[in-house]
N, C-alpha and C positions, 0 to 999 in steps of 0.2 A: 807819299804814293798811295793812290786808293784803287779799289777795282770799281769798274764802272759797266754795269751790267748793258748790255743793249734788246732790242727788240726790231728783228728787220722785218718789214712786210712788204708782200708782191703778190696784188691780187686780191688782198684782205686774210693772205694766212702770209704766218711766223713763218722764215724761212732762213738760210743761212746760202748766199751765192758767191763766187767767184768775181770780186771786183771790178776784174777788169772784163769779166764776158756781157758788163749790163749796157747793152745797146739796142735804145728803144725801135729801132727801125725792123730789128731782125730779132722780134725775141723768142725765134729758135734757137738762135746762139747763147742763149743764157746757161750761163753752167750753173746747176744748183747743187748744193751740196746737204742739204736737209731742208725739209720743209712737212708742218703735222697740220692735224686739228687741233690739237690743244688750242685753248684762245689767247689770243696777249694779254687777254686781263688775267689769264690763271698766271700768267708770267710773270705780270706786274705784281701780283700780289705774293707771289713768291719771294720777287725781290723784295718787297717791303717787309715782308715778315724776315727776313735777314739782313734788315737794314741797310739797304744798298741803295740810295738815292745816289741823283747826277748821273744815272744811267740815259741811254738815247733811244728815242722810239724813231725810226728811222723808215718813209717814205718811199721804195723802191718802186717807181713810175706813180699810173692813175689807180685808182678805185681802193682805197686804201683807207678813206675817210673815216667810216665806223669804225676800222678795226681800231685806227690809231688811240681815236676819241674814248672807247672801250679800256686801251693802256693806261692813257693818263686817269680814266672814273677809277681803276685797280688800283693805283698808286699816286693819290694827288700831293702834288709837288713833286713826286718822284723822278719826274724824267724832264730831260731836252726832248724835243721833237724837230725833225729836220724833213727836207725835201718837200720842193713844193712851195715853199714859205716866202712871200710879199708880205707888203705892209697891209694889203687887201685882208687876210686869211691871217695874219700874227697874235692879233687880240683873240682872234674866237678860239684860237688854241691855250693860248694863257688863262681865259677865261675858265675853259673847259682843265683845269687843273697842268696845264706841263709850266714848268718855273721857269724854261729858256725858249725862245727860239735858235734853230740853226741854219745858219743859209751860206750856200756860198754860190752859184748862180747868178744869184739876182744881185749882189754888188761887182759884178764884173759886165763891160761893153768894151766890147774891141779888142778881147784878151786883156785891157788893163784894169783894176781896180775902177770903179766908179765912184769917186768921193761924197756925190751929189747926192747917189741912189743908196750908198751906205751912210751919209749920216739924218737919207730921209728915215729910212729903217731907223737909224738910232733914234731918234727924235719920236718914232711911232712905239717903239717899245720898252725902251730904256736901256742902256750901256748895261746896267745888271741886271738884264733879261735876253742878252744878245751874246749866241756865240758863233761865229764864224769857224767855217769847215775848210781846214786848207791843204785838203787832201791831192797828195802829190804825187806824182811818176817821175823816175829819175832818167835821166836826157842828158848823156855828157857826166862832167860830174856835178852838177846840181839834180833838186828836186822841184820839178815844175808844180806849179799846183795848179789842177784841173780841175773842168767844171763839165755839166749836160752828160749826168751820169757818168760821171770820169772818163770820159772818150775823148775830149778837145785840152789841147792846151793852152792855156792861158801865158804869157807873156811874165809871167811873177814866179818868180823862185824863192823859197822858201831859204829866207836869209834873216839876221839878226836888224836889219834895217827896217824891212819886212812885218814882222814880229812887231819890232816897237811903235812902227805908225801903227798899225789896226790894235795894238792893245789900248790905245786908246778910244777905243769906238766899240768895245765891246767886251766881255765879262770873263770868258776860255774860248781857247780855243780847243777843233779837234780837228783829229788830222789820222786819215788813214792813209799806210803804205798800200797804196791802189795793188803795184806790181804785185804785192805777196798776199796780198786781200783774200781769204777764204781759203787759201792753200796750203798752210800748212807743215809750210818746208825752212821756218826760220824766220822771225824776225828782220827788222831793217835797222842796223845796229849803228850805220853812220846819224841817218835820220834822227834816232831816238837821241841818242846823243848833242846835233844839231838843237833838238828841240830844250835837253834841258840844260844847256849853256845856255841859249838865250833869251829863252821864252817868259818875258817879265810878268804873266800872267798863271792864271791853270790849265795845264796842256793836257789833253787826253790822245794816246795813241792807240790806233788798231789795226790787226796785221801780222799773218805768220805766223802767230806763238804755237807751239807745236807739243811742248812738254810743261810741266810742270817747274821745268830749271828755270826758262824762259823770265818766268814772275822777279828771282833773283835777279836775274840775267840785265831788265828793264832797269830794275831800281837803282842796280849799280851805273849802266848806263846814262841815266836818265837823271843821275845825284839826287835820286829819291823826290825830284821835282815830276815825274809824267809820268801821270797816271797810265792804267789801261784799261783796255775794252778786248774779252775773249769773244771770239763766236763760235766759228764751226769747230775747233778743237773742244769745246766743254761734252761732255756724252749728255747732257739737256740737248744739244743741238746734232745731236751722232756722233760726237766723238769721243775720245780716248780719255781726256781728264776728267776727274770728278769735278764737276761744280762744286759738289761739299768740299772735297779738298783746297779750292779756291777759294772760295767764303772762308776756312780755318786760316789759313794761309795769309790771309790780308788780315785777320781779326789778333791772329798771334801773333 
């Protein structure tokens, strides 16, 4: 189990929002839950000086380009970068230092996987440079996994079938619990579990964590197979944990 720092942008600053409020038609409904000046590069370079690679610089809608580009020049190799991402735009991010792309989007038509348009992506980036985001809402008792800013669902549920095709087409996955996205109020405990019974790859999960028990909470869940990703809970982003306490916490 590692921690996996992230980096969210909307509009070109760092910010931390409520998952399920990002709906690009209306973004007065956006709930934010922190957003500074600080730069992503001071960010990026914080986590590299704490040695936290495999963290995500993370896309939220347009105009976001510089900032991103700015994260990965902080910390090269240090991060995935996601949203937005074709096979048009995938090299010039890898090029410009991120080790992964993430996309989930763009291999879905029709609410089903598209096999055609993810193993053109495979083919343009390479299996160990490719990870799919297979961030889900629960519907019933399954987890659907959504796409277009997490507002649609997609026809795929996050199952052990699931899992085994696409680890073949790509490197980790990640997967935020949409519903608890940015709020605060607990984990998704069936989910995390889901993920590491049978996630034959590296899963990173984000979502909920609320305390500092949480980190335990994951690893035991998750049989010390799935990672995670803190946002609005760390006081870096206004919240209540220390970041240092988190960096010690995974280091010890």
């Amino acid at each position: 189990m590692k921690f996996r720092p992230c980096i969210d942008l909307r509009e070109g600053r760092v910010v931390q929002i409520i998952g399920s409020s990002l709906i690009d038609k209306n973004s007065e409904e956006l709930k934010t839950n922190f957003e500074t000046d600080r730069s992503p590069e001071d960010f990026a370079k914080m986590y590299k000086e704490d040695n936290l690679p495999g963290g995500h610089v993370i896309s939220l809608g347009p105009g976001n380009k510089e900032a991103a580009l700015s994260a990965l020049h902080g910390f090269p190799g240090g991060f995935h970068i996601g949203g937005g991402i074709t096979p048009e735009n995938a090299i010039m991010y890898l090029d410009a230092g991120a080790s992964h792309v993430i996309v989930t989007s763009y291999v879905f038509s029709n609410g089903r996987i598209d096999m055609d348009k993810l193993k053109l992506l495979q083919g343009t980036v390479g299996k160990n440079r490719l990870v799919l985001d297979l961030s889900c809402r629960k519907k019933g008792a399954d987890f659907w996994i959504v796409t277009d800013r997490w507002q649609k669902f997609t026809n795929e549920v996050i199952s052990h079938e699931i899992l085994n095709k696409l680890a073949d087409h790509c490197d980790e996955f990640l997967v935020h619990g949409v519903d608890v996205e940015g709020k605060m109020e607990g984990i998704q405990t069936e989910l995390i579990e889901l993920l590491g019974k049978y996630s034959p790859i590296p899963v990173t999960y984000a979502g909920g964590v609320k305390t500092l028990a949480d980190l335990g909470l994951v690893k035991k869940l998750g049989s010390d197979r799935v990672d995670l990703t803190i946002g609005s809970a760390l006081d870096i982003f206004g919240g209540s944990i220390p970041y240092s306490s988190v960096v010690d916490w995974f280091q010890n």
